[in-house]
C-alpha angles and dihedrals in degrees: 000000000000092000109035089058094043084047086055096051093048086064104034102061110204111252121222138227124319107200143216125178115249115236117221094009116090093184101039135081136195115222127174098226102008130095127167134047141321137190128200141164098083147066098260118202102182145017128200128188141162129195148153122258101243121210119260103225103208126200118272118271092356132291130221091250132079110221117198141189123180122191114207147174110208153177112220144340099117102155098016096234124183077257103052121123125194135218104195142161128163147100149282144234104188138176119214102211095252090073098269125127120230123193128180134136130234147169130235135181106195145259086031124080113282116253112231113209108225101182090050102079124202129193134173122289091022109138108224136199135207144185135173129189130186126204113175106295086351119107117184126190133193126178126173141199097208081177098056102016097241112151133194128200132170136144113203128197101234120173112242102341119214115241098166101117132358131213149199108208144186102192148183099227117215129200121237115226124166090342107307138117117234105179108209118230108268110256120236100257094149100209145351133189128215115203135174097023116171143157141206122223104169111300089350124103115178149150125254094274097048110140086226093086147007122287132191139166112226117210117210102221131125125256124245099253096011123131103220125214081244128033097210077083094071093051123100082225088057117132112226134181115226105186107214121228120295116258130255097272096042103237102091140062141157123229119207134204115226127178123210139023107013117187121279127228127200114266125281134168116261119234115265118273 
């Protein structure tokens, strides 16, 4: 079962945001398959994160879909332009299909295909810890287990990086075949909590909130008249990701899984893919 999912993943690359500018709200944003926070507004060098692995609660005696939800820390990709290019390490709480949870962790520098890392176990309830950095045409990733001690370390050569925005990000991952975006449902994973989340901009390391730069939640719901990458959006059935406020000191939040009927927004046309 282990292979044949990771197999899957190699070849199905997780897609990032489509966006859709949120009305009435100047700090918050609306994605398709992104929930959690992003800055912007500077050239940002490093990201850091921690969190806990949530559980994937899959459906009672197995069901004919995979669900997926995939918690990252990232460099880049606001916007999601034809252009964008994305900086990204994390994990994932998966369902199968047949009713069996699946975890493991993996990096990605998109737009190439994600790199799952089969000898660095996760299981629920593990607290993780992540950094980037970015030199030049350097990136450098580090993720790890606290819980179990696993640690991961690599430096990759990547052409121009982006380091426009960075994000902390609970996600419903999609595979890329042809061509084509298929979202995956979002896997019941209840609630995660990002902590410690910071970023460098030159000299400058601060938490989401700094005043240094710009903040927003993004909320993963689908838009009234959109036609969505996935039409499982669309459904009242439909899982969605609502990031809380951010705490006092700027650098924490929780995410939440709901299932039904999410808010509508007035249509508005996606970024470009």
């Amino acid at each position: 079962m282990r292979g044949r999912l990771l197999a899957a993943v190699v070849a199905a690359a997780l897609v990032s945001a489509v966006w859709l500018p949120a009305s009435g709200a100047a700090r918050r944003e609306i994605s398709t398959n992104w929930s959690g926070y992003d800055v912007s507004g500077a050239t940002f060098t490093a990201i850091s994160g921690n969190w806990v692995q949530p559980a994937a609660t899959c459906p009672v005696g197995g069901s004919t879909v995979e669900a997926r939800s995939s918690f990252w820390i990232g460099l880049g990709g606001k916007g999601l332009q034809r252009d964008t290019k994305i900086e990204q390490i994390g994990a994932e709480s998966d369902c199968d299909g047949e009713g069996h949870t699946f975890y493991f962790a993996w990096y990605e520098l998109w737009p190439a295909g994600n790199h799952p890392l089969e000898t660095f176990p996760v299981r629920p309830g593990d607290r993780m810890t992540a950094r980037i950095a970015v030199s030049g045409g350097s990136v450098s990733f580090v993720l790890q287990d606290v819980t179990s001690g696993g640690l991961f370390r690599k430096t990759i050569a990547m052409r121009m990086p982006d380091v426009s925005s960075a994000e902390w990000i609970a996600e419903a991952p999609a595979r890329v075949t042809g061509g084509s975006h298929q979202i995956f449902p979002l896997a019941d994973f209840g609630s995660v909590h990002f902590t410690g989340a910071s970023a460098t901009a030159g000299a400058r390391i601060g938490a989401i909130a700094d005043s240094h730069w710009h903040h927003q939640a993004i909320d993963f719901m689908s838009a009234e008249g959109y036609d969505p990458v996935s039409s499982f959006l669309e459904s009242s059935s439909a899982a969605h990701g609502f990031p809380s406020a951010l705490s006092r000191h700027g650098s924490s939040f929780w995410i939440t899984w709901k299932q039904g009927d999410a808010p509508r927004k007035k249509k508005a046309s996606p970024g470009a893919i």
